[in-house]
N, C-alpha and C positions, 0 to 999 in steps of 0.2 A: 504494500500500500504506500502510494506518494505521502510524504510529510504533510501534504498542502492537505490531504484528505481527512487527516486523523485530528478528533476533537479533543486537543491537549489538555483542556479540564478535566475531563471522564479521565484522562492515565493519571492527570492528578491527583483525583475522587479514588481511585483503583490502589493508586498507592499507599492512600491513606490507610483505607478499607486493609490492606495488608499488612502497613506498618501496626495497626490496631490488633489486627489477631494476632501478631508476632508479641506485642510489649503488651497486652494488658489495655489496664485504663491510664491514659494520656494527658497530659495538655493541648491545648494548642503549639505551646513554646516547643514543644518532644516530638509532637508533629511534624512542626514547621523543620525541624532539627533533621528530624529525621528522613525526612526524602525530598531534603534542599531546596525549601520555599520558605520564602516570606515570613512573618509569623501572618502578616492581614490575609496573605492568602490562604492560609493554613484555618485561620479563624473562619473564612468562607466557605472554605472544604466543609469543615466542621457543620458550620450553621448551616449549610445543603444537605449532608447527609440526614441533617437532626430534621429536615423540615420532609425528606423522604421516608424516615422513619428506620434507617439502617445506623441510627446513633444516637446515645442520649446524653445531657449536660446532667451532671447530678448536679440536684439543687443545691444552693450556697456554697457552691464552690465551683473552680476551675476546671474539671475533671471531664470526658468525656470517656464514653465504653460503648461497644458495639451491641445490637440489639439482635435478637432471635432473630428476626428479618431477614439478616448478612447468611442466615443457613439455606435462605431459599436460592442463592447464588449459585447454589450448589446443588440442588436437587437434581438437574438433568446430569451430574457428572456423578459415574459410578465406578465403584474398585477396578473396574474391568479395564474404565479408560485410562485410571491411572499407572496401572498396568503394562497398556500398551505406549504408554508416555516414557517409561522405566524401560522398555524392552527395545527401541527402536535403533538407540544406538547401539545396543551389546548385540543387538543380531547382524547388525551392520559391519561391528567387528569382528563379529563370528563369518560372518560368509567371506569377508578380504580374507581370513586364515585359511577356510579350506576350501571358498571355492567354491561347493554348491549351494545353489537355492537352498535356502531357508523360513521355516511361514512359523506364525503362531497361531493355532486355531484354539475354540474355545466352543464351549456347547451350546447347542441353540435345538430345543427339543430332541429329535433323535439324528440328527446332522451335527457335523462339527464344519465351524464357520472360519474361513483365514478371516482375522481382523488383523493382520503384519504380516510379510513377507519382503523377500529380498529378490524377487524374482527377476527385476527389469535391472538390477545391477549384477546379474550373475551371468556370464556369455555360456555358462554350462546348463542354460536351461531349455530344455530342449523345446517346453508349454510356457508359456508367462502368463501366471494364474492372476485374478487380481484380487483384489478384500472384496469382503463378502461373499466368494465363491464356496461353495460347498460339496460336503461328500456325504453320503450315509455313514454314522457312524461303525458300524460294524466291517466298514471297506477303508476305515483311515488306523492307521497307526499313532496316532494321535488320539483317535477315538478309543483305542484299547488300552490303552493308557491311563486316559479319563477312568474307563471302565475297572477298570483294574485297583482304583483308590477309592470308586464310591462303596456306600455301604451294602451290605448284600440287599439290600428291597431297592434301593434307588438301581442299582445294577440290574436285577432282574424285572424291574419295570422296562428300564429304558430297552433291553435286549427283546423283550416280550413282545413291547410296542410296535421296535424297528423290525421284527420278524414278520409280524400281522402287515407291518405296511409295505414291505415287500413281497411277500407271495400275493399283494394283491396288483403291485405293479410289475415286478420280473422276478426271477429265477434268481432265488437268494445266494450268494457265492461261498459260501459256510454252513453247515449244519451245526445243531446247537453243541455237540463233543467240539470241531472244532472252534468255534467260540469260546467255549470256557476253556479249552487248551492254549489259544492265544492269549485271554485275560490272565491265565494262568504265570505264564511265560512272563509277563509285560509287568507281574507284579512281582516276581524273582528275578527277574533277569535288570531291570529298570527300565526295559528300552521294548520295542516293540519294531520285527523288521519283517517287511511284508513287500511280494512280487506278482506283478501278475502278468503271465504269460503273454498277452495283447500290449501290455505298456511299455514303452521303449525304457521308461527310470524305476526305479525302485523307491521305498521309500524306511528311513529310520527315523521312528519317533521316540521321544521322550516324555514322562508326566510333567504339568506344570502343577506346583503343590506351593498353597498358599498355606500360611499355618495351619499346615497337616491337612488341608482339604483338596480334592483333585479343583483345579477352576483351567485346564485343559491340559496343550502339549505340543510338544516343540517335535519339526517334520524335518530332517532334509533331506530331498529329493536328489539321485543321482543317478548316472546314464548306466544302466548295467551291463553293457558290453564292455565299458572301460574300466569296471571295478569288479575286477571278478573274484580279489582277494577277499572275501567275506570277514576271514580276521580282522581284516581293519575295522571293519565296519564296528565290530565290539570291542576294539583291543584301540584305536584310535578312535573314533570317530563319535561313538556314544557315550565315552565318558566326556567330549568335548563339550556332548549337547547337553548331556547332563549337570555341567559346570554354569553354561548359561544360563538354563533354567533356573539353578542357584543362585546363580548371581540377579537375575530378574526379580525372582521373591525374595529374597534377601535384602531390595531394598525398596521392599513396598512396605508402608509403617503396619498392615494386618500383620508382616511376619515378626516384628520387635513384637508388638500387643500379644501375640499369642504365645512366642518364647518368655514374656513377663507372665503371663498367666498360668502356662507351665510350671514358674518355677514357685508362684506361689504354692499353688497345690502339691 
């Protein structure tokens, strides 16, 4: 966006609104201090927010604190997005290391959905999928993943469902032994690797585990003519994925809350 477009008040307003949840209750003068204005315009910020209802003066004094209001700011943004906020560079530097595409999916009924991938910076990729594309879960390595961390009834729903809704559209690629043989696998092994005879790539995925919950799983995609060492595949290439995915929830604040809660108990 051109400079000439952007309504520098509102970054003003915004920065207050910011500087406020970071310190607490303020002055003007902490304000003003704090994201390099004026104190009168800082006092104006002030008196704006307080007149839209996202700040209050406490009476007989100086003082000014943000109001429940400031949480509706927030309601269209969820763990998920900040998530993918967290993940977009580490998968960026995950794919410059090795090279293939890389996506993050996450579950959306019985589909698992790319919301990240690396597809259009990877020249190894043979499909460039984009966000929002999807797979059945029972056909993603990513999905087995998923499956493999939920509880046994959320598991055997989601498996139940996505079996009814394909034999009523095609010819299901798994029977229920191997399903649970693959969930099986995906929850001793960590990783989940899966080929299918018509697809030029293969795919290795990994769980994504948010304080101890599945909320999806990390994919990368690669050309199987050129990779015919399979060792690598477990002996390099998924504990790499597996590293990322750590590093992705490791620095989303659900995983500090839930290792604090942990250790109270």
């Amino acid at each position: 966006m051109a400079e000439r477009d952007e309504i520098k008040s509102l970054k003003k307003a915004l920065r207050a609104i910011t500087f406020m949840n970071q310190h607490g209750d303020v002055t003007a003068t902490q304000v003003a201090n704090g994201i390099g204005v004026p104190r009168a315009t800082s006092h104006r910020l002030l008196q704006t927010l307080a007149a839209a209802g996202y700040v209050d003066k406490l009476p007989n004094s100086d003082i000014y604190r943000l109001t429940s209001l400031v949480r509706q700011l927030a309601v269209g943004f969820r763990d998920e997005d900040l998530l993918i906020e967290i993940a977009r560079p580490l998968l960026a530097e995950a794919q410059q290391e090795l090279g293939w595409a890389i996506a993050l999916s996450t579950p959306r009924g019985t589909e698992m959905v790319v919301r990240l991938n690396t597809d259009h910076d990877s020249p190894l990729a043979l499909i460039r999928y984009g966000v929002g594309a999807s797979l059945p879960i029972l056909l993603s390595t990513c999905g087995y993943c998923y499956l493999a961390h939920c509880t046994p009834a959320e598991r055997e729903s989601i498996v139940n469902t996505t079996l009814q809704s394909d034999e009523r559209r095609a010819p299901i690629h798994f029977d229920r032994p191997q399903i649970q043989q693959l969930i099986d696998e995906a929850r001793v092994n960590g990783f989940c690797h899966l080929e299918f005879d018509h697809y030029r790539e293969g795919n290795l995925g990994v769980p994504l585990l948010l304080a101890g919950r599945p909320v999806g799983g990390i994919v990368m995609r690669y050309i199987k003519s050129t990779l015919r060492n399979k060792d690598k595949l477990r002996e390099v290439y998924a504990p790499r994925l597996q590293l990322l995915a750590r590093q992705i929830t490791e620095r989303h604040p659900a995983h500090a809350e839930g290792a604090a809660h942990q250790f109270r108990e």
